[in-house]
N, CA, C and O atoms as a GROMACS GRO file, in nm:
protein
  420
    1UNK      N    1   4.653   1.728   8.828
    1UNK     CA    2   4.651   1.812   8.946
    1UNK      C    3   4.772   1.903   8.942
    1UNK      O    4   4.886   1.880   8.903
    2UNK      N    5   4.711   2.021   8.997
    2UNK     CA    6   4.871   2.125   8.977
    2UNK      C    7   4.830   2.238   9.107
    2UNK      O    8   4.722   2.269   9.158
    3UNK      N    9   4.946   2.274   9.127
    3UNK     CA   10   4.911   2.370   9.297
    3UNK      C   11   4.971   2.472   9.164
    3UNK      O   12   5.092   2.489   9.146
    4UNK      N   13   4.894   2.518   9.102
    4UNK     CA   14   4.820   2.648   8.993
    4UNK      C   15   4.973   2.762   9.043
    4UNK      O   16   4.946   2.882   9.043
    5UNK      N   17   5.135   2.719   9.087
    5UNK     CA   18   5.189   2.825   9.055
    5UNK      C   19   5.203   2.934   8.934
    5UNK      O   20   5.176   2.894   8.821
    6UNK      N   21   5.236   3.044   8.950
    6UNK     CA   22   5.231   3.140   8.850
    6UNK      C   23   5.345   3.102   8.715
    6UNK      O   24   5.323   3.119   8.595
    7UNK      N   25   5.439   3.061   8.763
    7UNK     CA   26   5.546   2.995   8.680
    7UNK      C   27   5.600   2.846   8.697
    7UNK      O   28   5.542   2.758   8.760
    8UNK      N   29   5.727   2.832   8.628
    8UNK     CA   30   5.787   2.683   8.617
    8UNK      C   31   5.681   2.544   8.576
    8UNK      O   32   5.598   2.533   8.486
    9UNK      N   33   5.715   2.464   8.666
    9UNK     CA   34   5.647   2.327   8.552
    9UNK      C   35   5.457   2.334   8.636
    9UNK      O   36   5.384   2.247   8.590
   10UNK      N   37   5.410   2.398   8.711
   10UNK     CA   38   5.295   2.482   8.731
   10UNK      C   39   5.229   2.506   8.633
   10UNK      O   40   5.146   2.432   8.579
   11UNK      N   41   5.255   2.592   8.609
   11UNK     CA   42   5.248   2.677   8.461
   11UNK      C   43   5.277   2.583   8.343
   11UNK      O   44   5.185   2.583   8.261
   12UNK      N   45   5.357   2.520   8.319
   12UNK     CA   46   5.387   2.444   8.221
   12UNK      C   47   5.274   2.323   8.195
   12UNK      O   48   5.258   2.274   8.083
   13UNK      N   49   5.206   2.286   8.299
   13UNK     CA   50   5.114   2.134   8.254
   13UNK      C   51   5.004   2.187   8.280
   13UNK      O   52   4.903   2.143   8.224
   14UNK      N   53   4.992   2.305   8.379
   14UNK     CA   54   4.820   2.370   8.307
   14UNK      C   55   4.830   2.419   8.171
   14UNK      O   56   4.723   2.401   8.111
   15UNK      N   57   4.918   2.473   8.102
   15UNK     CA   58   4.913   2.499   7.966
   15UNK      C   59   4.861   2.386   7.876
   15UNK      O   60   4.765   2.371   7.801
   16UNK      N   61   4.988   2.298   7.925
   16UNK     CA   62   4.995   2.141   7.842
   16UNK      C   63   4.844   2.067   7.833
   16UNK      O   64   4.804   2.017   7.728
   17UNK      N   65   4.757   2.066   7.970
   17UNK     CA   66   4.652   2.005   7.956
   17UNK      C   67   4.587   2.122   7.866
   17UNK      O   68   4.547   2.082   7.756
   18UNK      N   69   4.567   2.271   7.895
   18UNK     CA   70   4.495   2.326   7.807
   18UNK      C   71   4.458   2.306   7.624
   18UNK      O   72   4.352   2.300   7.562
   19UNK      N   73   4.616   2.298   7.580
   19UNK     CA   74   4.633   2.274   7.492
   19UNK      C   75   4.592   2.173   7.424
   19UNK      O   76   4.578   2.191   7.303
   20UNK      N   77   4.562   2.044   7.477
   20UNK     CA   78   4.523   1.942   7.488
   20UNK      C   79   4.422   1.882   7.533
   20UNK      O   80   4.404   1.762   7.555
   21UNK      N   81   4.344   1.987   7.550
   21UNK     CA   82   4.207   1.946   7.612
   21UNK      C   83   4.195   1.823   7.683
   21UNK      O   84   4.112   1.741   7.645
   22UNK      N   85   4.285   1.793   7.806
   22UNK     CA   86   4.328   1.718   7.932
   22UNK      C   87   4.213   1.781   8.052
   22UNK      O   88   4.180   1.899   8.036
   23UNK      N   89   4.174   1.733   8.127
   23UNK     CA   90   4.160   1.764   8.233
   23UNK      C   91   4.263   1.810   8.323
   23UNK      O   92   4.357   1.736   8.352
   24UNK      N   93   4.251   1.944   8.374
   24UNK     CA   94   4.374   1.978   8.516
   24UNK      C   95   4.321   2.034   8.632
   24UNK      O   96   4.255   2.136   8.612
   25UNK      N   97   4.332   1.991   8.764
   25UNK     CA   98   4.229   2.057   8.873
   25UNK      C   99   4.341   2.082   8.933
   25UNK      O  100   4.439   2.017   8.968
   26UNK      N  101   4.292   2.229   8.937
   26UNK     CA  102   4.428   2.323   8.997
   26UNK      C  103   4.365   2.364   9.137
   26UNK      O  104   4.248   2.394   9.164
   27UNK      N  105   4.507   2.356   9.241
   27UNK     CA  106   4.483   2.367   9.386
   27UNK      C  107   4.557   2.521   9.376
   27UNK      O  108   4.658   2.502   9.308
   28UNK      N  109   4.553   2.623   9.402
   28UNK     CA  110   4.587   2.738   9.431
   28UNK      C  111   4.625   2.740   9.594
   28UNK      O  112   4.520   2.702   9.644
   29UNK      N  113   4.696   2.759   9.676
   29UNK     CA  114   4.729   2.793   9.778
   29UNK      C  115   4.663   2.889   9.805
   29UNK      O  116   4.655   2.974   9.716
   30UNK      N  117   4.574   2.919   9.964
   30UNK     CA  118   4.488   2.985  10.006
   30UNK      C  119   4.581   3.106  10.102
   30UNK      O  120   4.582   3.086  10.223
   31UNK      N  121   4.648   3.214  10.054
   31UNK     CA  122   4.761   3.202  10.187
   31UNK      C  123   4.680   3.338  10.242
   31UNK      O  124   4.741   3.401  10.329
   32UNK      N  125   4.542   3.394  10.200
   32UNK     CA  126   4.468   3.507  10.236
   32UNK      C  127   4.373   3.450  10.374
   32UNK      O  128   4.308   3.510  10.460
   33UNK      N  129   4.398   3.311  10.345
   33UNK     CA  130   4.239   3.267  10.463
   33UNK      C  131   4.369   3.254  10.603
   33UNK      O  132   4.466   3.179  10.603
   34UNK      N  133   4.331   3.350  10.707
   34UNK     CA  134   4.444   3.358  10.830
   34UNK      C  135   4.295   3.288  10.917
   34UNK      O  136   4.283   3.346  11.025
   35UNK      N  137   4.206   3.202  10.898
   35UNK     CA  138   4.081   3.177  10.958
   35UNK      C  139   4.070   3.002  11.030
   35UNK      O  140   4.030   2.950  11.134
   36UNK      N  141   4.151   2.947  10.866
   36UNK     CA  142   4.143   2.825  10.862
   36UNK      C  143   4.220   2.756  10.972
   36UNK      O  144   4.329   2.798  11.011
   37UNK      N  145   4.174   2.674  11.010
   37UNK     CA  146   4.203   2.550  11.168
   37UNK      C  147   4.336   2.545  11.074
   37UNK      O  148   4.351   2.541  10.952
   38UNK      N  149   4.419   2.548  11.176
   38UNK     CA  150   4.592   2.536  11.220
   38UNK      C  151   4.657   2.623  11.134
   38UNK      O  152   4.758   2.590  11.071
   39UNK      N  153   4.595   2.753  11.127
   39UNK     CA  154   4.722   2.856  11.032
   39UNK      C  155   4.767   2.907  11.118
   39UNK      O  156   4.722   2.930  11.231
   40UNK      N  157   4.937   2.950  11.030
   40UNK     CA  158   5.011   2.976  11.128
   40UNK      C  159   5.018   3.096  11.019
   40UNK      O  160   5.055   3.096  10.902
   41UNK      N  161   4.965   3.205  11.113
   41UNK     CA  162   4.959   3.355  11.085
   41UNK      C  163   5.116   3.395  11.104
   41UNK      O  164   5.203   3.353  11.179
   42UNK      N  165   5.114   3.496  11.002
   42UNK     CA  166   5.248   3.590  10.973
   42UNK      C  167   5.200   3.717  10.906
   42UNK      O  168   5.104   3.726  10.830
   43UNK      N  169   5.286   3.818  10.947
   43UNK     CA  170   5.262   3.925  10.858
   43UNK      C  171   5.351   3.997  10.800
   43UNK      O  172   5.439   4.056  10.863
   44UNK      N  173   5.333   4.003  10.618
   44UNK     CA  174   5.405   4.038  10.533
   44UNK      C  175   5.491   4.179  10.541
   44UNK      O  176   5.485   4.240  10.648
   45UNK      N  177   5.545   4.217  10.466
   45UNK     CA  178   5.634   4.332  10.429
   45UNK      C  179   5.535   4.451  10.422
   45UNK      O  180   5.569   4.568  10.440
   46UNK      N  181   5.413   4.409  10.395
   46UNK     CA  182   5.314   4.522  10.381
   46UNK      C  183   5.204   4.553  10.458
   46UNK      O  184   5.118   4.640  10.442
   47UNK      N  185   5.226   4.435  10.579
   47UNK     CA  186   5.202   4.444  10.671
   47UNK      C  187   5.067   4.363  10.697
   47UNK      O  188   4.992   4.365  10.795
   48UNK      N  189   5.058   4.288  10.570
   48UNK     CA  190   4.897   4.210  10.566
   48UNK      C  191   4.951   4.056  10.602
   48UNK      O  192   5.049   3.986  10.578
   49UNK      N  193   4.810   4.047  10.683
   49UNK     CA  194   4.842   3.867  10.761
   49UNK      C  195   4.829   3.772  10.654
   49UNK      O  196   4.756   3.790  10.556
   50UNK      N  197   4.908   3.661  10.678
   50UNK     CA  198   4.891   3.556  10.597
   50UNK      C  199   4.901   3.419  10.603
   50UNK      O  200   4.963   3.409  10.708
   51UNK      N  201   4.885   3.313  10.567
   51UNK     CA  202   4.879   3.172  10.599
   51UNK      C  203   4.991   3.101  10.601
   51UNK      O  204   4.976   2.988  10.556
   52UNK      N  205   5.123   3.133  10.647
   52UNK     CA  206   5.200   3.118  10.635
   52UNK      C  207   5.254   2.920  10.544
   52UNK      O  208   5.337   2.876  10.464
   53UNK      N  209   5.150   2.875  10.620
   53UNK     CA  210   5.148   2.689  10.588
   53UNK      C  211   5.088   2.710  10.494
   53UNK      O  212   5.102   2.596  10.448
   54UNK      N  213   5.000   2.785  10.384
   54UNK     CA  214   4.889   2.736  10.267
   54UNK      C  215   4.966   2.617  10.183
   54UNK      O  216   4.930   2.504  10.152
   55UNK      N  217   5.053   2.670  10.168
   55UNK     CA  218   5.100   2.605  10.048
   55UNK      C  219   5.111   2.455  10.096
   55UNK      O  220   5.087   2.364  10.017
   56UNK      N  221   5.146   2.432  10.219
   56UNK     CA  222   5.190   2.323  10.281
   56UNK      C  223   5.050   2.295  10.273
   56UNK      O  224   5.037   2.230  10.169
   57UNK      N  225   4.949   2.308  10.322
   57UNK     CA  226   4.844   2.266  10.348
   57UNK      C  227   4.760   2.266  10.199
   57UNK      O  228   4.673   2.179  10.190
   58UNK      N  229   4.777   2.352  10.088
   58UNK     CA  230   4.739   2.276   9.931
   58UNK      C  231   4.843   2.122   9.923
   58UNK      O  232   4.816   2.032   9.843
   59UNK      N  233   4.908   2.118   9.976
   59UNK     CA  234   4.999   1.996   9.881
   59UNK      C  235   4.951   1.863   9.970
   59UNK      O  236   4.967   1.756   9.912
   60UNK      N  237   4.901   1.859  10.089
   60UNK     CA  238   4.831   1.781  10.155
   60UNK      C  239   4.717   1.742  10.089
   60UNK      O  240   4.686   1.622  10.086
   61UNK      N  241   4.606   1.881  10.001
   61UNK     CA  242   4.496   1.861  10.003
   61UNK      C  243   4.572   1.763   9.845
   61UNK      O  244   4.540   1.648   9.817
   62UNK      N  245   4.658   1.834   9.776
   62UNK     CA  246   4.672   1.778   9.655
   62UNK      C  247   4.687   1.589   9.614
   62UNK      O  248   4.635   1.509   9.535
   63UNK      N  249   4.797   1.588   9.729
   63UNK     CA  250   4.851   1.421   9.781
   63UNK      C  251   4.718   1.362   9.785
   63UNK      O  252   4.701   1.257   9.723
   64UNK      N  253   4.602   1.425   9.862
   64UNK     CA  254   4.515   1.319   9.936
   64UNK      C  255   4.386   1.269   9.788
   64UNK      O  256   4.322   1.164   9.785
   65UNK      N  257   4.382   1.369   9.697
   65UNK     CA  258   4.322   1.386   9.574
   65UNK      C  259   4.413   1.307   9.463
   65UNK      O  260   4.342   1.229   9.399
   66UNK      N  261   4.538   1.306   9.426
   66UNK     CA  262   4.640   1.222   9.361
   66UNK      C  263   4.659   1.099   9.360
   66UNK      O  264   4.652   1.064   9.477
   67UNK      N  265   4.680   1.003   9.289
   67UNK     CA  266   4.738   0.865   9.326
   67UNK      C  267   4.896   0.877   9.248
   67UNK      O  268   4.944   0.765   9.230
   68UNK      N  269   4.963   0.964   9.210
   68UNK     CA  270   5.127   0.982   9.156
   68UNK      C  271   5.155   1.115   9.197
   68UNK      O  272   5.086   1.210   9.234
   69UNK      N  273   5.262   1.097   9.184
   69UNK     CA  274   5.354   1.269   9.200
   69UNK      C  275   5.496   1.271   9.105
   69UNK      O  276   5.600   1.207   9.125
   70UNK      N  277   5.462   1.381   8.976
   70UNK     CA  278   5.566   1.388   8.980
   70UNK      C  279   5.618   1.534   9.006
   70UNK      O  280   5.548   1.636   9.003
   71UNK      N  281   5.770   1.525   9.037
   71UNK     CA  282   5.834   1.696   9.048
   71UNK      C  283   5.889   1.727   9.008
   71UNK      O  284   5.953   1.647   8.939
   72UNK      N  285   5.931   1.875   9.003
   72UNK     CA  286   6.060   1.894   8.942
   72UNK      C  287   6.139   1.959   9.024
   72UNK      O  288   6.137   2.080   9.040
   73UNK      N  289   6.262   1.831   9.118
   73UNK     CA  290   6.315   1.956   9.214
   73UNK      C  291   6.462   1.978   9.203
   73UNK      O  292   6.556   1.909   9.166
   74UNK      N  293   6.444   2.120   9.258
   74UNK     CA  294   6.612   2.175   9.241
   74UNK      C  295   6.711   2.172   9.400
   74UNK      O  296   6.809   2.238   9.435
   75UNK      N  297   6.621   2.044   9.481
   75UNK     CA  298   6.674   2.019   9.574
   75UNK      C  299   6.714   2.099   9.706
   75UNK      O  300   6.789   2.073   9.800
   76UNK      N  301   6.624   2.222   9.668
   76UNK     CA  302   6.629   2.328   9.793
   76UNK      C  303   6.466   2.432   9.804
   76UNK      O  304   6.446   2.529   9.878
   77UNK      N  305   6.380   2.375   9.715
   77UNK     CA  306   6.264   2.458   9.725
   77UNK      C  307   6.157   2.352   9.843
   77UNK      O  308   6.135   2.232   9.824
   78UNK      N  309   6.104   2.434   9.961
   78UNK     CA  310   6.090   2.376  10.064
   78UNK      C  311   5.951   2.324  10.025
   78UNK      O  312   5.902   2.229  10.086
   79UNK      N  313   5.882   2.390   9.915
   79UNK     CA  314   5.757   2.329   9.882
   79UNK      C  315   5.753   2.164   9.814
   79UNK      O  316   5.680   2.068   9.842
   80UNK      N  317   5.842   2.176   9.736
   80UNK     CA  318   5.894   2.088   9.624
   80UNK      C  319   5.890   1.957   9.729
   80UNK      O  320   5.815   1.862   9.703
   81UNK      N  321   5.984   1.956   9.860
   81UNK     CA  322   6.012   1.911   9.955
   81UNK      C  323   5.923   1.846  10.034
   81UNK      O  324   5.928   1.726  10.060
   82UNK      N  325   5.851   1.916  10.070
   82UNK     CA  326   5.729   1.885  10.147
   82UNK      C  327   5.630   1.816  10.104
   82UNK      O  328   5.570   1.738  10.178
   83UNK      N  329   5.591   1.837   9.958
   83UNK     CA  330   5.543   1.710   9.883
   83UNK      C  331   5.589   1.568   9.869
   83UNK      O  332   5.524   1.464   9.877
   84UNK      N  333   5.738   1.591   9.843
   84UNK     CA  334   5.738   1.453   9.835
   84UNK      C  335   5.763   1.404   9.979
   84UNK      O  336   5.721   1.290   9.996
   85UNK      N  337   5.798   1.438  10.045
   85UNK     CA  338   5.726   1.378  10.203
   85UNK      C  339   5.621   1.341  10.189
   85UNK      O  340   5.620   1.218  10.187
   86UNK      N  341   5.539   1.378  10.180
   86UNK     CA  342   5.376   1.376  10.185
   86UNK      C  343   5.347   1.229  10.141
   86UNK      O  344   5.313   1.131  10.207
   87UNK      N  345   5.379   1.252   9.964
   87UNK     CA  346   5.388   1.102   9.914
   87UNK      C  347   5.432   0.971   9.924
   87UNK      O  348   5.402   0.857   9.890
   88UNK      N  349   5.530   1.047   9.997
   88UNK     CA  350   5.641   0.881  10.041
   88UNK      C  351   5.526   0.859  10.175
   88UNK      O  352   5.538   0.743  10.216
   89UNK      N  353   5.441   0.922  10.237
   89UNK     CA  354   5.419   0.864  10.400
   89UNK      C  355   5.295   0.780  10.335
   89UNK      O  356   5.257   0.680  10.395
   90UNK      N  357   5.231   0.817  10.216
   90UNK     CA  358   5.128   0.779  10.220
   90UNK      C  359   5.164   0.685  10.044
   90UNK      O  360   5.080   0.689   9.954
   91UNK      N  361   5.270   0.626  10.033
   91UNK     CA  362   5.330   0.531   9.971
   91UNK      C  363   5.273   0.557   9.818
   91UNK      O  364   5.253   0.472   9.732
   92UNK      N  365   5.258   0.659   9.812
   92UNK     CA  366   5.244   0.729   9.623
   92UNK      C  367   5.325   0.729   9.551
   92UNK      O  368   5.398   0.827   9.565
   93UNK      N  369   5.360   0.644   9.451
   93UNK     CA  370   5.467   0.634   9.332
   93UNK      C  371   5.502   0.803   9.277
   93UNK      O  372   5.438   0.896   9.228
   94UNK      N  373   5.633   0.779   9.317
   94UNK     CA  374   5.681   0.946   9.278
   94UNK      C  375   5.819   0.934   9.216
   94UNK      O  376   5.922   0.875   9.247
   95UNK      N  377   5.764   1.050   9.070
   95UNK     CA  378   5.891   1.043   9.014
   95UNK      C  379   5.914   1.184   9.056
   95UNK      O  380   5.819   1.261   9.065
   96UNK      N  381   6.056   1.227   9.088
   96UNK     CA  382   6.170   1.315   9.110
   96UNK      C  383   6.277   1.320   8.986
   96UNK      O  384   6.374   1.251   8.956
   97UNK      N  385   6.207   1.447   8.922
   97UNK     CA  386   6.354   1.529   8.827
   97UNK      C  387   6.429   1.616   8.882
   97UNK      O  388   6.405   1.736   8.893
   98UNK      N  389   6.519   1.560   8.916
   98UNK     CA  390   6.632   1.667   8.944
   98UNK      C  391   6.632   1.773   8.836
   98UNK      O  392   6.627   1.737   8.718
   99UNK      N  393   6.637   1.930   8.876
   99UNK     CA  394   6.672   1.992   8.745
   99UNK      C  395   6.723   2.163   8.822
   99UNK      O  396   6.660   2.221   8.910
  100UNK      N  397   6.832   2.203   8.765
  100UNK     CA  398   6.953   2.280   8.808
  100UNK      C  399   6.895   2.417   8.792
  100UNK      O  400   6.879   2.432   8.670
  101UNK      N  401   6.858   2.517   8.850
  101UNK     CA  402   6.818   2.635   8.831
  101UNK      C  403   6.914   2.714   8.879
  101UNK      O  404   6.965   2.742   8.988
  102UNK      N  405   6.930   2.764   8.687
  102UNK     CA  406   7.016   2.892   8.670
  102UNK      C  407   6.987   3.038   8.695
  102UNK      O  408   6.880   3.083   8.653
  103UNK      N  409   7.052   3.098   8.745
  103UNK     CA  410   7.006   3.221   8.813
  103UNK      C  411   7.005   3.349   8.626
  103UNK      O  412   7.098   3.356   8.546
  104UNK      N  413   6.909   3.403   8.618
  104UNK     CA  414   6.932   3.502   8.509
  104UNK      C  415   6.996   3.614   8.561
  104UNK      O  416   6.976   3.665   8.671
  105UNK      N  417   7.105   3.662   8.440
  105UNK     CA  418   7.159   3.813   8.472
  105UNK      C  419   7.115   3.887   8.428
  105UNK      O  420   7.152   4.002   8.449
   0.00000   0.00000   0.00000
């Protein structure tokens, strides 16, 4: 299972299963549907509405589909975060990598 980000370890284990002809069922965050029961609408820089919770609300759908979690967190990404909440409430063995993200110059 992977919430299908565009980069980091996202990206990294949909490759990995590709490569490997693994199974990977990727959750994409819906953040276009402003329709769905309990979104909390916002509107962007460009002025288009959006789901402000998707992501929160893929990592729910992801947890409830999962029996493990692992992450990779840099201890301040609120998504990263919110998962493993998720897992600890609903007592899912979760491993946590700490891992240090360097800013590029």
């Amino acid at each position: 299972i992977s919430g299908k980000a565009n980069s980091g370890a996202d990206a990294l284990i949909i490759r990995w299963c590709k490569e490997n002809n693994y199974p990977c069922k990727e959750y994409p965050a819906d953040w276009d549907n402003v329709t769905i029961p309990n979104a909390i609408i916002k509107t962007n820089n460009f002025n288009k509405q959006y789901n402000a919770i998707a992501g929160h609300m893929r990592n729910a759908a992801m947890i409830e589909d999962g029996n493990r979690l692992i992450v990779f967190f840099d201890g301040k990404s609120p998504g990263t975060k919110n998962i493993i909440e998720l897992a600890k409430k609903k007592n899912i063995p979760t491993n946590i990598q700490i891992v240090e993200i360097k800013k590029e110059h």
